[in-house]
N, C-alpha and C positions, 0 to 999 in steps of 0.2 A: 504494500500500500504506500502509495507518494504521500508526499505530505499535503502536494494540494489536494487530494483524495481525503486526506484524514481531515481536514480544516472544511471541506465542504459538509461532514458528518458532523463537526463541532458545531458549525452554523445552523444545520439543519436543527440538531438537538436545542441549539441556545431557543429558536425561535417558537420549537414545539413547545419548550418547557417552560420558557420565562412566561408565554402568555397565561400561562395556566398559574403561577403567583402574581399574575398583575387581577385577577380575576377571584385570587383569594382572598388579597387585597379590599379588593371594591367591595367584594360580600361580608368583611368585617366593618371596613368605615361605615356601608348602609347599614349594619345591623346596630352598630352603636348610634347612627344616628338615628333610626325608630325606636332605639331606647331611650335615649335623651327626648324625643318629640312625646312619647307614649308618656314619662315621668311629667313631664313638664304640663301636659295635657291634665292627668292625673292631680297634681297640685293644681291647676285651676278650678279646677270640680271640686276637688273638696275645700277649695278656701270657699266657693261660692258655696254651696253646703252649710259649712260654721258662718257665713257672715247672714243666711239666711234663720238660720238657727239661733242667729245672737239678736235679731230684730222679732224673733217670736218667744223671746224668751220669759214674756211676762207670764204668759201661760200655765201650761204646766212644766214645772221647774225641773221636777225628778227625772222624767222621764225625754227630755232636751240634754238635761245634764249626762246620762250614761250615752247619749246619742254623740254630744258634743268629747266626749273622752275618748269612742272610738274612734270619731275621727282624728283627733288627737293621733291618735295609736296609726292609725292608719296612715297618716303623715308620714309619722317618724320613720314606718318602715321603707315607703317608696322613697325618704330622703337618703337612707340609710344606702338603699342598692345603687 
């Protein structure tokens, strides 16, 4: 095998292979970026949620109040990941 024989198999290989990490690439930046979009979507529902909760709150208290601590709870986790 010549070496310009060998260097056309390098090329051939680079071109098969690199595309295929440009393309693992792209499938983790989008998936962090639907993660980031999905959290961030997430925290807006539930602040609307608690500021809805905190203008009905004259109501009844008890059962706002364990409503308003999950979401709490449920916050901290989507902040958390």
């Amino acid at each position: 095998m010549t070496a310009e024989h060998f260097l056309r198999h390098l090329a051939v290989a680079y071109n098969h292979f690199h595309a295929v990490d440009e393309h693992r690439e792209f499938a983790k930046r989008l998936e962090d970026y639907e993660k980031t979009s999905l959290k961030g979507e997430l925290l807006a529902r539930l602040s609307s949620i608690e500021a809805r909760c905190e203008l009905s709150l004259k109501g009844s208290f008890s059962e706002l109040s364990r409503l308003k601590q999950r979401i709490k709870a449920l916050r901290d986790m989507v902040e958390e990941s």
